[in-house]
C-alpha positions in Angstrom: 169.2 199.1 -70.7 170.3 202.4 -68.8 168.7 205.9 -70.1 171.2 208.3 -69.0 170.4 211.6 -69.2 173.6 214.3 -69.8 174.4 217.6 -68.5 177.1 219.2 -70.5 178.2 222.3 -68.7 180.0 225.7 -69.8 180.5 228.5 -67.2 178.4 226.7 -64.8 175.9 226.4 -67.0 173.9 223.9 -68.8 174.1 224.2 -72.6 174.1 222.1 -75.8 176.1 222.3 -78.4 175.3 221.3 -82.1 177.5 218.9 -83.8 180.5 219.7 -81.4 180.5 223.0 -82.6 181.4 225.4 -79.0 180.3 228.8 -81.1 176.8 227.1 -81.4 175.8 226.6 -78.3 172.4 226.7 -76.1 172.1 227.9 -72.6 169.8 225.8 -70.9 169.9 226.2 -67.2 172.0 228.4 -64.8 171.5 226.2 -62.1 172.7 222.3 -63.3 171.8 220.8 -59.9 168.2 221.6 -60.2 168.2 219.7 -63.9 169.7 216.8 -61.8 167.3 216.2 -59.1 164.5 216.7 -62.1 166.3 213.8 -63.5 166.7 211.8 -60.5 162.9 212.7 -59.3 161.5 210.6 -62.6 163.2 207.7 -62.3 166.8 208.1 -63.5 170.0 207.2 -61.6 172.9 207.7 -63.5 174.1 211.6 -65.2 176.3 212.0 -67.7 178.0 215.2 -67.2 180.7 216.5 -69.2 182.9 219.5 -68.7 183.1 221.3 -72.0 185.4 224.3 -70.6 187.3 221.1 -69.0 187.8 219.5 -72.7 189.2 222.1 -74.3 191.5 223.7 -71.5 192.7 219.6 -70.8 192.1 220.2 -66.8 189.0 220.2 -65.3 187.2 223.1 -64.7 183.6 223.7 -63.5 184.4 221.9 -60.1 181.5 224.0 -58.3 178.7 222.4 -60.7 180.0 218.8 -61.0 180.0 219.0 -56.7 176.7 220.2 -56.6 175.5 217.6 -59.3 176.5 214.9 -57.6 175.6 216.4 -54.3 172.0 215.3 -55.3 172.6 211.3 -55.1 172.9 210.8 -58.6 175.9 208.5 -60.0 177.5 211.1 -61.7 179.8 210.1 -64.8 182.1 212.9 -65.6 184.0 213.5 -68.6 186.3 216.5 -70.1 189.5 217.4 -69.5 190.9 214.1 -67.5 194.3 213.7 -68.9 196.5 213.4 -65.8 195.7 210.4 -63.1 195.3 213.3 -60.3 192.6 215.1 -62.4 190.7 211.6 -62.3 191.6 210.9 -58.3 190.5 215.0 -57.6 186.8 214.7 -59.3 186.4 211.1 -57.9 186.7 212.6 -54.2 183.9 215.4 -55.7 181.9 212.6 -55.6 182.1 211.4 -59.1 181.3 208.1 -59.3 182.8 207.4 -62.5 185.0 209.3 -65.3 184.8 209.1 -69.2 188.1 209.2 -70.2 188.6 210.4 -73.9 191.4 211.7 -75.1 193.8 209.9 -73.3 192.0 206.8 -74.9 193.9 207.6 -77.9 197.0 209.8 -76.4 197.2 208.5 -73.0 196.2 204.8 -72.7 198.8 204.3 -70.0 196.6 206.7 -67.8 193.5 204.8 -69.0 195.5 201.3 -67.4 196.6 203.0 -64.8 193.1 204.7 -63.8 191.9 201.2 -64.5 194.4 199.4 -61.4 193.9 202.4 -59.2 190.2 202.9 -59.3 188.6 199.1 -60.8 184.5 199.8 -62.4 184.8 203.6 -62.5 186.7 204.2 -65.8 184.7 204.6 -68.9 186.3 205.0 -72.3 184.4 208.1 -74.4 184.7 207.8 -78.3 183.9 210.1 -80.3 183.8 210.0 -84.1 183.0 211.8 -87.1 182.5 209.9 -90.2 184.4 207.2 -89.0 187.1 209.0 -87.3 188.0 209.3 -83.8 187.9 213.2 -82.7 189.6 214.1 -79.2 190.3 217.8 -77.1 186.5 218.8 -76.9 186.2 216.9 -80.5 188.3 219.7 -82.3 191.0 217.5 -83.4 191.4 214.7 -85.5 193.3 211.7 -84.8 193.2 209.7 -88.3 192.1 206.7 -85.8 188.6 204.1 -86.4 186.3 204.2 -83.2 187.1 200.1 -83.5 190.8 200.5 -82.9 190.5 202.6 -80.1 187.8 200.6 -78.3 190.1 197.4 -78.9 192.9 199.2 -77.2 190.9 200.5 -74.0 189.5 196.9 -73.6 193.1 195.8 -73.2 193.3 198.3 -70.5 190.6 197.4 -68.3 188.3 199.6 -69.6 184.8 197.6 -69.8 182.6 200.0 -71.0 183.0 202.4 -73.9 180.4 205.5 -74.7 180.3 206.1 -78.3 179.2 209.6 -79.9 178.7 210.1 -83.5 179.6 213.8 -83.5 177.9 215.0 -86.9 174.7 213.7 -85.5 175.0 215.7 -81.4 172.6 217.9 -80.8 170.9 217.7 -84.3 168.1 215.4 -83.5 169.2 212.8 -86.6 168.5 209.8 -85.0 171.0 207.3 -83.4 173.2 205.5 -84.5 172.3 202.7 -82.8 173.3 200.2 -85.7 177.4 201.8 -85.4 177.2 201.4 -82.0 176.4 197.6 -82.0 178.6 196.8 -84.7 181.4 198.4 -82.4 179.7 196.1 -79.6 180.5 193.2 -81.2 184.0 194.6 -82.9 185.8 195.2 -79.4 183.8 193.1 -77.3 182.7 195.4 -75.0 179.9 196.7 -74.0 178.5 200.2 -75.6 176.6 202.7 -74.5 175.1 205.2 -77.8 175.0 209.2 -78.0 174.3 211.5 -80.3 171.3 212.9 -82.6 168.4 210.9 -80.4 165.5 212.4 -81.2 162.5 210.3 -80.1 161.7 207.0 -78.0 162.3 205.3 -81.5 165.6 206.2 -80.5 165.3 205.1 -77.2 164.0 201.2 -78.6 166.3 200.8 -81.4 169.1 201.0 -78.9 167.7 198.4 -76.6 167.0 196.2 -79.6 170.5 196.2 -80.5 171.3 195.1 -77.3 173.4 198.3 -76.5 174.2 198.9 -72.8 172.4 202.2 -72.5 171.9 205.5 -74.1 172.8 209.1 -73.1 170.0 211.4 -73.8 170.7 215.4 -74.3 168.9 218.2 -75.6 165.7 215.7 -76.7 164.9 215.9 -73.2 165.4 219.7 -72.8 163.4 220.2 -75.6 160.4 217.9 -74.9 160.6 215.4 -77.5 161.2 213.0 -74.9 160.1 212.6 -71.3 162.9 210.6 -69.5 160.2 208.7 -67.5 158.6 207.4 -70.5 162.4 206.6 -71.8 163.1 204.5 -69.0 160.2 202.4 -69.4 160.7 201.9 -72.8 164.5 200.9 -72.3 163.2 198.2 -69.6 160.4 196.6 -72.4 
């Protein structure tokens, strides 16, 4: 099971925001690179960055940092603010490796197939929910949608893994929701990777024992309730 560790990014800077909530955010680093090769340098090999500025304006946005980031070596997975098929083809050639695609899951999914034809294995579906409903545009707007109905949909598009976020539970150190996440597994048939309110390794093996494809770790790790080495070896138990 992968242990990916995420980077979410404002002003070219690495913050954290609690439950989705932009005015309550936490300034990390100023330098986002740095956090990478930290990351990189204990054992991890994926990043899941996200473009917060990007989400809400619907165009990427901190270019400079996601360059850098994946200047390091890491396979970068970016997400925020990919609605149009050029935004996905510009950060690809940044050297992205693969793009989380969220909104247009639910408004878009012809840019979802066609992302899907043009650029096979490096479209990844983000889904975000809170209390059972989808959220899109930086997770300020509802869409009245169940995370099930929108992973069904992305599957049909040749989407073959989804990343699902509980929302309420980001940033709050809640636990997982590693049981929501497996019964959307086995709902869409494909595979899930869990976000959202880990808090401890606990976290870390619940996951894995739901037989979840990985597990995005944020402010746990910036914090020090969790050193990613010691996540990574509990993931490959």
């Amino acid at each position: 099971m992968l242990v990916i560790p995420a980077i979410d990014l404002m002003e070219g800077k690495a913050v954290r925001l609690k439950k989705g909530d932009f005015a309550q955010k936490t300034v990390y680093s100023d330098r986002p690179a740095e956090m990478a090769e930290g990351f990189l340098r204990a054992g991890a090999t994926r990043i899941h960055v996200v473009d917060l500025d990007g989400a809400r304006a619907g165009r990427p946005v901190n270019r400079p940092a996601v360059q850098a980031i994946a200047a390091t070596g890491a396979e970068v997975e970016l997400g925020g603010g990919l609605r149009r098929i050029e935004d996905v083809e510009e950060v690809l050639g940044l050297g992205v490796r693969l793009v989380v695609l969220g909104t247009a899951a639910v408004e878009r999914i012809d840019l979802v197939r066609e992302a899907c034809r043009r650029f096979p294995g490096q479209v990844v579906a983000g889904i975000d929910a809170r209390d059972g409903e989808v959220k899109i545009a930086g997770w300020e707007q509802g869409t009245g949608l169940p995370a099930a109905e929108v992973a069904a949909r992305v599957r049909a598009a040749g989407v073959s893994l989804v990343e699902y976020t509980d929302v309420s539970r980001d940033g709050m150190f809640s636990g997982v929701d590693a049981e929501g996440a497996s019964r959307l597994q086995a709902q869409a048939g494909v595979a899930v990777v869990a976000s959202g309110g880990v808090a401890s390794l606990g976290d870390v093996t619940a996951c894995r024992r739901a037989g979840l494809a990985g597990v995005i770790v944020g402010r746990a790790l910036y914090e020090g309730r969790i050193d990613i080495a010691e996540a990574i070896r509990v993931a490959a138990d």
